[in-house]
Every structure is written in C-alpha cells, then in structure tokens.
C-alpha positions as CSV (number, residue, x, y, z in Angstrom):
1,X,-108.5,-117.6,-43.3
2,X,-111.8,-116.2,-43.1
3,X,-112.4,-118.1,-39.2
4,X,-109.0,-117.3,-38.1
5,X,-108.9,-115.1,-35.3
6,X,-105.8,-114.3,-32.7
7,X,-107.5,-114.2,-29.1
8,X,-105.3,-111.5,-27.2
9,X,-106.6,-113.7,-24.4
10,X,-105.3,-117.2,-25.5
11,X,-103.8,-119.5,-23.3
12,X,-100.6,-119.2,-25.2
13,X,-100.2,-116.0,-24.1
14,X,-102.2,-116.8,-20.6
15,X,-99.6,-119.1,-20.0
16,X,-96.4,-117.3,-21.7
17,X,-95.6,-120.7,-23.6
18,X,-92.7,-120.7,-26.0
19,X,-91.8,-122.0,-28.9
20,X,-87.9,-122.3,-27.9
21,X,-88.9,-124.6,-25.3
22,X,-89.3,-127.8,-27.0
23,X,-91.6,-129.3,-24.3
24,X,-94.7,-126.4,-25.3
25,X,-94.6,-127.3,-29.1
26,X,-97.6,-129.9,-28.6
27,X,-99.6,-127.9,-26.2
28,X,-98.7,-124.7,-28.2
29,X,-100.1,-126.9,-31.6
30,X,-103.3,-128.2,-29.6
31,X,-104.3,-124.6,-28.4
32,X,-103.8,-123.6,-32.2
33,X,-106.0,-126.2,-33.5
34,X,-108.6,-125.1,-31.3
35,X,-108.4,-121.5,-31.9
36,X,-108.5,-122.1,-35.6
37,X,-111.4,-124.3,-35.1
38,X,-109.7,-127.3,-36.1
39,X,-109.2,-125.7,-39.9
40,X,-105.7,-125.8,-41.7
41,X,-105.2,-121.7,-41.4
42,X,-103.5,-122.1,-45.2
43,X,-105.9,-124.0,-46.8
44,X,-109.2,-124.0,-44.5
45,X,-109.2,-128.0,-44.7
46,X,-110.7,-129.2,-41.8
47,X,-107.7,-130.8,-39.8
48,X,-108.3,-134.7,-38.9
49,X,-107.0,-136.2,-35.9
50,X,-104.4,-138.4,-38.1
51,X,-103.0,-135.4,-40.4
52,X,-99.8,-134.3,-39.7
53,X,-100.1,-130.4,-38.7
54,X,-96.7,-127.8,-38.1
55,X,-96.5,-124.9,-36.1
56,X,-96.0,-122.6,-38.7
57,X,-94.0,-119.6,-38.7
58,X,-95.8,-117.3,-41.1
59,X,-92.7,-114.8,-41.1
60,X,-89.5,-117.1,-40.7
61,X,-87.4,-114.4,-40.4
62,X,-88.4,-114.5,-36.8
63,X,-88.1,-117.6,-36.1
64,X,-85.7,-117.9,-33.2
65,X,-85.9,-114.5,-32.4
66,X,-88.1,-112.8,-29.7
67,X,-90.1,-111.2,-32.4
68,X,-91.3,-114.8,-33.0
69,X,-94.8,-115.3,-31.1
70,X,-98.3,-116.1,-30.7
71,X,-98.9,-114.0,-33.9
72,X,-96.6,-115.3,-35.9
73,X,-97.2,-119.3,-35.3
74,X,-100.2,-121.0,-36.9
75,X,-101.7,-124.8,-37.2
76,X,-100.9,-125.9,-40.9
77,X,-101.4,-128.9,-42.5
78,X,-98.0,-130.2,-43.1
79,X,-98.5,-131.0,-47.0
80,X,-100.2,-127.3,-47.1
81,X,-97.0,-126.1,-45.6
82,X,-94.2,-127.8,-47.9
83,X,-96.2,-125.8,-50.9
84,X,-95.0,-122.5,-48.9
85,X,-91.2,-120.9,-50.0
86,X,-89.7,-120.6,-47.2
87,X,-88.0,-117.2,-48.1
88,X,-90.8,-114.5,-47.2
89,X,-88.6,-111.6,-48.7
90,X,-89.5,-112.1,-52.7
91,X,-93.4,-111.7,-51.4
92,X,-93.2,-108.3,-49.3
93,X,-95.1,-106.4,-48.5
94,X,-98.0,-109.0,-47.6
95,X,-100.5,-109.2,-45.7
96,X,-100.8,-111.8,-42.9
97,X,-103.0,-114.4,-42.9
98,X,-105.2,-113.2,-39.6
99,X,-104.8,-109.8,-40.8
100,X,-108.8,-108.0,-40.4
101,X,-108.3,-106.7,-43.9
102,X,-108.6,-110.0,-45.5
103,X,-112.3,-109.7,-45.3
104,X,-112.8,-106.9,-47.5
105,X,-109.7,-107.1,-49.6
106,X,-109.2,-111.1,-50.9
107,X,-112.2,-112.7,-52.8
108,X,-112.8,-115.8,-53.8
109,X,-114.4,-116.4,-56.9
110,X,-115.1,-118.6,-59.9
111,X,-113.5,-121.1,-57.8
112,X,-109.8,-119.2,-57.2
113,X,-108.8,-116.8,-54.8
114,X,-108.1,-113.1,-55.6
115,X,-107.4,-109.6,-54.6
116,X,-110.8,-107.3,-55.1
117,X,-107.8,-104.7,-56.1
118,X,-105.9,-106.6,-59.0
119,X,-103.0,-104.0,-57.9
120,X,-103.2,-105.1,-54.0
121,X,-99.5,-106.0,-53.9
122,X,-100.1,-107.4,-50.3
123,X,-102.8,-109.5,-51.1
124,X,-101.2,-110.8,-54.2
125,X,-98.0,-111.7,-52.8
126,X,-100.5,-113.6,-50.2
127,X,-102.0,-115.5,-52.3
128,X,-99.1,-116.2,-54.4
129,X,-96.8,-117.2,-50.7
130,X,-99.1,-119.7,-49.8
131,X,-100.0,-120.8,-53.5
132,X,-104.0,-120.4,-52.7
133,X,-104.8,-121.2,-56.1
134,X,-102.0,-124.1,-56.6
135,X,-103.2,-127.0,-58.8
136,X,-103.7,-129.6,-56.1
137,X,-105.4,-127.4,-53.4
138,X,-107.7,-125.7,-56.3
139,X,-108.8,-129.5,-57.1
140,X,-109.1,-130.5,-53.5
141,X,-111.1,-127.6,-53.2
142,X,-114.0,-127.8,-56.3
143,X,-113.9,-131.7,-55.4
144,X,-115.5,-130.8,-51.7
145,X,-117.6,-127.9,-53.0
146,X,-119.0,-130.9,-55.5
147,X,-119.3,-133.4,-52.8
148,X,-121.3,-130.6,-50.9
149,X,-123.6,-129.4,-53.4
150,X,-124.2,-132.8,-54.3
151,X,-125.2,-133.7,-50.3
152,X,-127.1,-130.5,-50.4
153,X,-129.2,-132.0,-53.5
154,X,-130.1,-135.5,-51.7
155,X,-131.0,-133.1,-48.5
156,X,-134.4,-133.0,-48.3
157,X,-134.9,-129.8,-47.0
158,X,-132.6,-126.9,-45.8
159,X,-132.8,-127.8,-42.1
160,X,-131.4,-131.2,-43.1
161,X,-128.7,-129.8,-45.2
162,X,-127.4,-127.8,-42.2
163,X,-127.7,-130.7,-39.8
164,X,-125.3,-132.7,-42.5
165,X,-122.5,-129.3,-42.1
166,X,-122.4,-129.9,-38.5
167,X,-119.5,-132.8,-39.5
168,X,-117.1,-130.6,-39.5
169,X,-115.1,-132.2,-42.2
170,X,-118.0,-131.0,-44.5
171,X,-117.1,-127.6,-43.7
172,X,-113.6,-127.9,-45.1
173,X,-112.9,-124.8,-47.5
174,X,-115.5,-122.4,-45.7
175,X,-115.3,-119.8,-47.7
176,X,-115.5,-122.0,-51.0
177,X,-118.7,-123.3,-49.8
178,X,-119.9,-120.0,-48.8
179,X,-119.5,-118.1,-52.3
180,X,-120.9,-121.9,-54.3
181,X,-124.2,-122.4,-52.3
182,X,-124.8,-119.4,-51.2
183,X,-124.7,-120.0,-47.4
184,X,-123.4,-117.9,-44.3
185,X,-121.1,-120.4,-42.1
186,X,-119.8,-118.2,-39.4
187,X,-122.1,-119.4,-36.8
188,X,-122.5,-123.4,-37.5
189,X,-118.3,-123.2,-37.7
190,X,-118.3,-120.9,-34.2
191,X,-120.8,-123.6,-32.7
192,X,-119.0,-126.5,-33.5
C-alpha cells in the first residue's frame, strides 16, 4: 500500500470509463495494474501476467452506485481478495488503502503489520479488513523476505544486489523488504 497512489490525472478518469459498462472492466483493470506498478494493492505481491486479478471495490456499499469510482476500484490479486469480508460496516471507521495517512500511521514490524497508535481504530479495522497479517499472506511474506536476504548474501556487492531487485517479482512485499534489509525502494519500484 506503501506505492499506491490515485493519479487525479489517470486515464480512467481522462477517459470517463465505467465500471457499469462491462466492455471498460479490462482496460479499467490494465490502467490499474499499471498505476499500482504491477503490485497487488492488498498484499504488495508483485502481480504476474498469469494471476487472476479483480477490480476491487474497497467500499462495496458503492458498488453500483455513482459514488462507486476511480477511488474506490483497485487491482487485487483474486486469492488476496476472497480473504476480504465482504461487509465493510463491522470494520468502520477505516482508513482506505491509498489513504496519505498510511505512511505515518501503519507500521510494519517484527514481520506483521500494525497501527503506530495501538488505539488507531481506522488503522486497525484496516488491517484486520484486509487480514494483513493472515496466516498464509504472513508466510508468503517472511518466505520472500528469506529468499531476498538470502540473494542479497550471494550478491557480491551492493550494486549487484540492486541490479537483482530490478525483477520485479523480487520486489513483492516492498515494505517487508524495506523494514528487513534495510533498503529504500521507492525509486527502483518508480523506475521499473
């Protein structure tokens, strides 16, 4: 969530598509993908070419409505999704996931996410909405932070290392890799 960003001028919004029409679901999911840098906005996974990915509708109370928009529609992995309730009411307030005060508000340390305030009720009910620290993604997650570290070790120097995150499936789980080695991703992920 740390890469995502909502471009006011995005070619969804350029091009006024819409969600109703069934024929600007594809395009809509494409320009979504490559605002999001190709990362799962739920689970920063990279997303591969084969993986199944939704439009998701963070708030599916507007789904179908004309509240429902650019804002409110995401590219998700589609197993990352099924984790999600689909009832958003039991987890308000909340924050959204592009929302600027992620930054200085959710942390992620000793391998789980968390609020820097444990009584952040908007950040909690994030993280427990899109189950950030659920068994499976929390494995997923250390697995690639291991697989990194252990690429990092047979790197024979930092500029090496770095070449090796240019693969952009090594940069799954940014903000993982970040807090474990120590790095600052922003521009190898915005350079990509």
């Amino acid at each position: 969530m740390k890469y995502l960003i909502k471009k006011p001028d995005s070619e969804i919004l350029c091009q006024e598509l819409s969600y109703q029409k069934q024929s600007n679901r594809t395009k809509i999911r494409q320009i979504l993908k490559a605002e999001q840098v190709g990362f799962c906005t739920y689970s920063e996974r990279f997303i591969h070419e084969t993986d199944a990915v939704d439009i998701e509708h963070f708030d599916p109370r507007l789904k179908n409505t004309e509240a429902d928009n650019y804002h409110n529609w995401f590219a998700v992995l589609s197993k990352i999704n099924g984790y999600k309730p689909r009832k958003i009411e039991p987890f308000l307030p909340i924050a959204t996931p592009n929302s600027e005060v992620l930054k200085q508000k959710l942390q992620y340390e000793d391998g789980i996410y968390k609020s820097v305030n444990e009584n952040d009720t908007e950040i909690n009910n994030l993280i427990k909405l899109l189950k950030l620290n659920k068994h499976e993604i929390y494995i997923d997650r250390q697995n690639h932070v291991e697989r990194i570290k252990i690429l990092k070790s047979l790197s024979n120097d930092e500029e090496e290392f770095l070449e090796q995150l240019k693969f952009k499936e090594n940069l799954s789980f940014a903000t993982a890799l970040e807090v474990e080695l120590d790095l600052e991703l922003d521009t190898l992920i915005f350079d990509l």
